[in-house]
C-alpha positions as CSV (number, residue, x, y, z in Angstrom):
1,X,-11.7,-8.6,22.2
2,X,-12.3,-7.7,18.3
3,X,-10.9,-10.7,16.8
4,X,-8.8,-9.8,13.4
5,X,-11.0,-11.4,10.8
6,X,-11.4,-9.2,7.8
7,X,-9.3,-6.4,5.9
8,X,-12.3,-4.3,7.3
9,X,-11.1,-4.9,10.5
10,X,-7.4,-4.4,9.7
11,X,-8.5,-0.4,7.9
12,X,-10.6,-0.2,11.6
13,X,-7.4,-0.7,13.1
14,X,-5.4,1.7,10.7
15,X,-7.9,4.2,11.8
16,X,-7.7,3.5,15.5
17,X,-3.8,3.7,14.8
18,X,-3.5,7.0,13.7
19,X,-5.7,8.3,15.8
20,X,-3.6,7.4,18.7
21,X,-0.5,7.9,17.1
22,X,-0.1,10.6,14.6
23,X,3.1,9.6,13.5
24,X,1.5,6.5,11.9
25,X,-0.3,8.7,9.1
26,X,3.2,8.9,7.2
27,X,3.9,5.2,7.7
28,X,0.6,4.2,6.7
29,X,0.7,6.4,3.8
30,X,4.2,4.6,2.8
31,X,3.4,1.1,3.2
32,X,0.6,0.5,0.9
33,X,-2.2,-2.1,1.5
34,X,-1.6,-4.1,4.6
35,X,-2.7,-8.0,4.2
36,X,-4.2,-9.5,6.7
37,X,-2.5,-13.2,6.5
38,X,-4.9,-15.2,8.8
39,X,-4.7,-19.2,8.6
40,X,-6.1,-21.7,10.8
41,X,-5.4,-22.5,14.3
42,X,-4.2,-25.5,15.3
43,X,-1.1,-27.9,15.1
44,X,-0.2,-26.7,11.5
45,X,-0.6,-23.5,12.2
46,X,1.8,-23.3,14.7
47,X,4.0,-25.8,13.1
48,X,4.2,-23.8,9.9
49,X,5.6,-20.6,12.5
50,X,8.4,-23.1,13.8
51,X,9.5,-23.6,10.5
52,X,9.7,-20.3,9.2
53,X,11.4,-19.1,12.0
54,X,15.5,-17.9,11.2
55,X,15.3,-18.9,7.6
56,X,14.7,-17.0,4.4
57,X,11.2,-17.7,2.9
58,X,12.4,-20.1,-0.2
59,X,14.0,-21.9,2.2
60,X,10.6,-22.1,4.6
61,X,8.4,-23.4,1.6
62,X,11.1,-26.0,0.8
63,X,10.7,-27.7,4.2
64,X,7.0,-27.0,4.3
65,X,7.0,-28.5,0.7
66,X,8.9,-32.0,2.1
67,X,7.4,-32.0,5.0
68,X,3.8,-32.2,3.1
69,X,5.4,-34.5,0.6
70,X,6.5,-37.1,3.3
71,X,3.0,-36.8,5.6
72,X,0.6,-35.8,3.7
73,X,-1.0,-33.6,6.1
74,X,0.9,-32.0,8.4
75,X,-0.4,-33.4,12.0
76,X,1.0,-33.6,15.6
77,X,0.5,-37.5,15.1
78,X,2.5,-37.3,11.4
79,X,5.5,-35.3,13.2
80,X,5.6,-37.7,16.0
81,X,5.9,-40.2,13.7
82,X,9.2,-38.6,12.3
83,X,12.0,-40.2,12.7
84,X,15.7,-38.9,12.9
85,X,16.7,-39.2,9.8
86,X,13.1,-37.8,8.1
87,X,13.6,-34.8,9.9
88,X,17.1,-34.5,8.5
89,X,16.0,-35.3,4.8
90,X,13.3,-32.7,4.7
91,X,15.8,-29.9,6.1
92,X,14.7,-29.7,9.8
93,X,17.4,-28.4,11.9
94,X,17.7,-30.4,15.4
95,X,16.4,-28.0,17.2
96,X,13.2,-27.2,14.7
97,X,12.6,-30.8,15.1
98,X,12.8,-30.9,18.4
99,X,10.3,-27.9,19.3
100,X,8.0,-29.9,16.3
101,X,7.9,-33.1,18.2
102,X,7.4,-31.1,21.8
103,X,4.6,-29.7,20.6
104,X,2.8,-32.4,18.9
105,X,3.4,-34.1,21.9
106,X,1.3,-32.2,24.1
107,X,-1.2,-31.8,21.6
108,X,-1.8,-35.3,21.3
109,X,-1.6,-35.6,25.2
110,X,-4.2,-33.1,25.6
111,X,-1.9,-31.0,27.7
112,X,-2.5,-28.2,25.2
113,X,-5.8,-27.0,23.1
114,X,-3.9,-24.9,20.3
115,X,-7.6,-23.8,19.2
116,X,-9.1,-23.0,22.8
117,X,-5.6,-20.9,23.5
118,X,-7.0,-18.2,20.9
119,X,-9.8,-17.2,23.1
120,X,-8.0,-16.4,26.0
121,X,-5.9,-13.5,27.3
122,X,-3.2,-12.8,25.6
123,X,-0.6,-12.8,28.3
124,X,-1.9,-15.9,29.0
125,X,-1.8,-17.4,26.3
126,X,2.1,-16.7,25.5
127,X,2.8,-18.0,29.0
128,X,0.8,-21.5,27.9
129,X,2.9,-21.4,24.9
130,X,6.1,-20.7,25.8
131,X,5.9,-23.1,28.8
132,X,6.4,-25.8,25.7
133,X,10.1,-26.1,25.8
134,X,11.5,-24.9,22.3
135,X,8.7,-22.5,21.9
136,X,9.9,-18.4,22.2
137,X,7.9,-15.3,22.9
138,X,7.9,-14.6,19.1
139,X,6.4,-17.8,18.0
140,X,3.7,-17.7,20.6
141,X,3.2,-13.7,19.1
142,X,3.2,-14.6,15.9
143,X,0.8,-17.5,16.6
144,X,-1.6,-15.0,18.2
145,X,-1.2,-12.6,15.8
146,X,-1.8,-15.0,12.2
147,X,-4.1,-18.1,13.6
148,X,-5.9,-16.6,16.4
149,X,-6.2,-13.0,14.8
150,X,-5.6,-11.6,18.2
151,X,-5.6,-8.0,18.3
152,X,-3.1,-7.0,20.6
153,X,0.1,-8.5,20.4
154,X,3.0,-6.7,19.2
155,X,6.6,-9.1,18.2
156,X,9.2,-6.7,19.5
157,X,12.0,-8.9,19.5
158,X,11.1,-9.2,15.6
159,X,14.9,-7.3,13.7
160,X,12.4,-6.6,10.3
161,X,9.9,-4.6,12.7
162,X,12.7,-2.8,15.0
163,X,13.9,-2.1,11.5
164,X,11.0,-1.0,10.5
165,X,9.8,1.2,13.2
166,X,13.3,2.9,13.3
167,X,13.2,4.0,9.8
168,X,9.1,5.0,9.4
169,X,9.2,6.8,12.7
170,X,12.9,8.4,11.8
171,X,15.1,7.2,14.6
172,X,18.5,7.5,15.0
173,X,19.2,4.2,16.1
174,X,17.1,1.0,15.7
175,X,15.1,0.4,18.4
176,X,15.4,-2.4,21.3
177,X,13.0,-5.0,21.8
178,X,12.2,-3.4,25.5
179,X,11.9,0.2,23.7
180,X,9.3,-1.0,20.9
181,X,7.7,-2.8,24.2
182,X,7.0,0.9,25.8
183,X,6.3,2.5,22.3
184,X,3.8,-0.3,21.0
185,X,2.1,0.0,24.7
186,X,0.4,3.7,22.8
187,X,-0.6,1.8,19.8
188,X,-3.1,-0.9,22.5
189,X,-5.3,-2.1,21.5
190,X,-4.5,-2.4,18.2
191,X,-0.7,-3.8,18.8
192,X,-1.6,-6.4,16.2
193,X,-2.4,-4.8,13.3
194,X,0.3,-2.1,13.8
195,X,2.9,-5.4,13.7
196,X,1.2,-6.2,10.0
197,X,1.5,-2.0,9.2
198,X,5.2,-2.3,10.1
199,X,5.7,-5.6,8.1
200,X,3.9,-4.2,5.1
201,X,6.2,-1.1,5.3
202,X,9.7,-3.2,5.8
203,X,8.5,-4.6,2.3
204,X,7.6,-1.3,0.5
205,X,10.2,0.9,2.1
206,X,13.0,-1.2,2.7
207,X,12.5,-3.8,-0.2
208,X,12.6,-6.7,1.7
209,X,9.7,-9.7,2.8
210,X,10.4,-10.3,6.3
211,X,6.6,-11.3,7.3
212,X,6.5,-14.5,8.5
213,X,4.6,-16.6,6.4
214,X,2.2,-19.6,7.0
215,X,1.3,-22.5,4.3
């Protein structure tokens, strides 16, 4: 497995792209540079995907913001630490709070390695993740994806990339989650860095930052 490390290794994967799909040549041509976006694994890592999840990006770095302000560094220990009424002042919705303290719990139990998860399969590791109540398909993707720099996982229940894909590749309608499934299964194994292609196009394209972002 070629870890995603490097922008050298996101142009490998441009290249492996359109060489697999021709279509892509127009949408890489169109999107400009793609980032690569890496940040550590790890508790904050996947803390930071929690909390940008359903909300605009202002309002992601305002709760990262308090959330730093009130702990310093943002730990499973800190979070467990929250109270109620913390989780309410810095902006957490119940159930963001929630899925924040279920997590940190089974970090700090030992139940989970958020680190040694990144080495494994990815199928496997989604199925470790989303066995922690609270924690969805896309989180555990996106988790891959930004802190493990797994190269072969593809968000298709993500609206910015169904968008995305429906307007570079010309459909008529946008695509379903279980449609960009079958269509990413072509792009393998590159999945990953077609996901940050797509993003980088949504922004150029469609005018519009939809990549979800980690501190």
């Amino acid at each position: 497995m070629r870890i995603i490390r490097t922008h050298e290794d996101i142009e490998a994967g441009l290249s492996g792209l359109v060489m697999l799909d021709a279509r892509l040549g127009h949408v890489v041509a169109r999107a400009g540079p793609v980032p690569l976006r890496r940040t550590d694994p790890g508790y904050r890592g996947l803390a930071s995907i929690i909390v940008s999840q359903m909300v605009s990006k202002a309002s992601a770095a305002a709760i990262w913001r308090r959330m730093e302000e009130k702990l310093g560094e943002v730990t499973a220990a800190g979070v467990n630490s929250l109270s109620d009424e913390d989780c309410r002042a810095i902006g957490l919705s119940r159930a963001k709070a929630e899925a924040l303290r279920r997590v940190a719990e089974v970090v700090v139990s030992g139940q989970i390695d958020l680190d040694a998860i990144c080495n494994i399969e990815g199928s496997e590791a989604i199925r470790e993740l989303t066995a922690i109540k609270g924690v969805g398909r896309w989180t555990a993707e996106v988790y891959l994806l930004f802190c493990a720099g797994h190269p072969d996982v593809f968000p298709s229940g993500d609206v910015a990339l169904q968008n995305a894909i429906g307007h570079g590749l010309g459909l008529e309608l946008r695509p379903s989650a279980r449609e960009i499934d079958s269509l990413a299964a072509s792009w393998s194994p590159w999945r990953s860095v077609a996901a940050r292609l797509f993003w980088a196009y949504y922004s150029q394209e469609m005018r519009r930052d939809a990549v979800p972002v980690t501190p």
